[in-house]
N, C-alpha and C positions, 0 to 999 in steps of 0.2 A: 591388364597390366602392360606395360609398355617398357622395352630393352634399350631406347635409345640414350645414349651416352652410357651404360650401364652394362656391359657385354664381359664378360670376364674368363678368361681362359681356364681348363681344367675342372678340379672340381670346388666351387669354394661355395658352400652355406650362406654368406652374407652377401652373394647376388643374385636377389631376389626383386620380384617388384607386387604390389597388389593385383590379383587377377582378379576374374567373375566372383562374384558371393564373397569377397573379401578374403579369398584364399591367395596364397603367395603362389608366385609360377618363377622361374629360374631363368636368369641369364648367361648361366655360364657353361660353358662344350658340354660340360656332364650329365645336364637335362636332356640333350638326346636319346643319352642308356636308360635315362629314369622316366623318361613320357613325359616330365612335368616342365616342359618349357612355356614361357610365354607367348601368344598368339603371334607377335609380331618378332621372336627371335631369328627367324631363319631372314628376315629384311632387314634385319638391325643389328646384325653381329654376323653370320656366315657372309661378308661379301667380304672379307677379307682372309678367307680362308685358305689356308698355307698347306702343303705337307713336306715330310720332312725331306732337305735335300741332302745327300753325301756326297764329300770327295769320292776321288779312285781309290782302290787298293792302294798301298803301299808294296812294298814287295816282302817276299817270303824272308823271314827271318834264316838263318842256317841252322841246318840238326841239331837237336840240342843232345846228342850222343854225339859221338866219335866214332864209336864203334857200336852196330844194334840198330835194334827199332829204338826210335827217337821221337821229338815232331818236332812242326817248325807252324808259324803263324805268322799272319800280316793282318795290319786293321787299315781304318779307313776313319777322318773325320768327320763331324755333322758341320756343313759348307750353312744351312740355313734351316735353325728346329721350328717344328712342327707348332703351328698358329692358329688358336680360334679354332680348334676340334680337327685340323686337317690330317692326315695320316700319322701315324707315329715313325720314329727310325727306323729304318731296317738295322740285322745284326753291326756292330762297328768291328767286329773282331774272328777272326777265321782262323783252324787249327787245321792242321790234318800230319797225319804218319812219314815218317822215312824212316830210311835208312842209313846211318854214319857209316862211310867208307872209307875213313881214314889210310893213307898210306901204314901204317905202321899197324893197322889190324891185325890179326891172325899168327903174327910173328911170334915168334920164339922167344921166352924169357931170360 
C-alpha cells in the first residue's frame, strides 16, 4: 500500500490504503501507536513533521486573595500546533500559591 498524496494527521479510520494480502495499512500519525502503518508511511508523510511550538509565559496574574493563601497563574500561547505525529503541547497554563498582603490585613474592625 502506498501513502503518497494520502497522509492524514491524528487518528482518522478513512486513511487507509491496500497493503500485502489485500489487508489495509494506515496513513495517518496514529498508526505509529497501532504497528499498522503503511510500508512507505515514514517517506511519504513524516517529512514534514512539526512539534508543537509555544510562546513565553505571560506574567503572573496577582493573588487572588487579599488577605491568606491565595494563587495566582500565567499561561502561554501555541505560536505553531503540532503536525503529522510531531510532539504534542506542552502545559499552556501554570498555577501556584501566594500570599495576599494587603495593607489593610490584620486590622482592627
Amino acid at each position: 500500500g502506498s501513502c503518497w498524496q494520502r497522509c492524514c494527521p491524528g487518528r482518522n479510520n478513512a486513511c487507509w490504503a491496500t497493503g500485502a494480502h489485500q489487508a489495509r495499512c494506515y496513513c495517518d500519525s496514529y498508526c505509529e501507536r497501532t504497528g499498522d502503518c503503511c510500508k512507505d508511511y515514514h517517506a511519504a508523510c513524516r517529512r514534514d513533521v512539526m512539534g508543537c511550538v509555544v510562546g513565553p509565559w505571560g506574567p503572573w496574574s496577582g493573588c487572588s486573595s487579599l488577605c491568606g493563601v491565595g494563587s495566582e497563574a500565567r499561561s502561554r500561547q501555541v505560536t505553531i500546533p503540532p503536525r503529522h505525529g510531531g510532539e504534542p503541547c506542552p502545559d499552556l497554563k501554570q498555577r501556584r500559591g501566594c500570599l495576599g498582603e494587603h495593607p489593610t490585613c490584620g486590622r482592627d474592625k
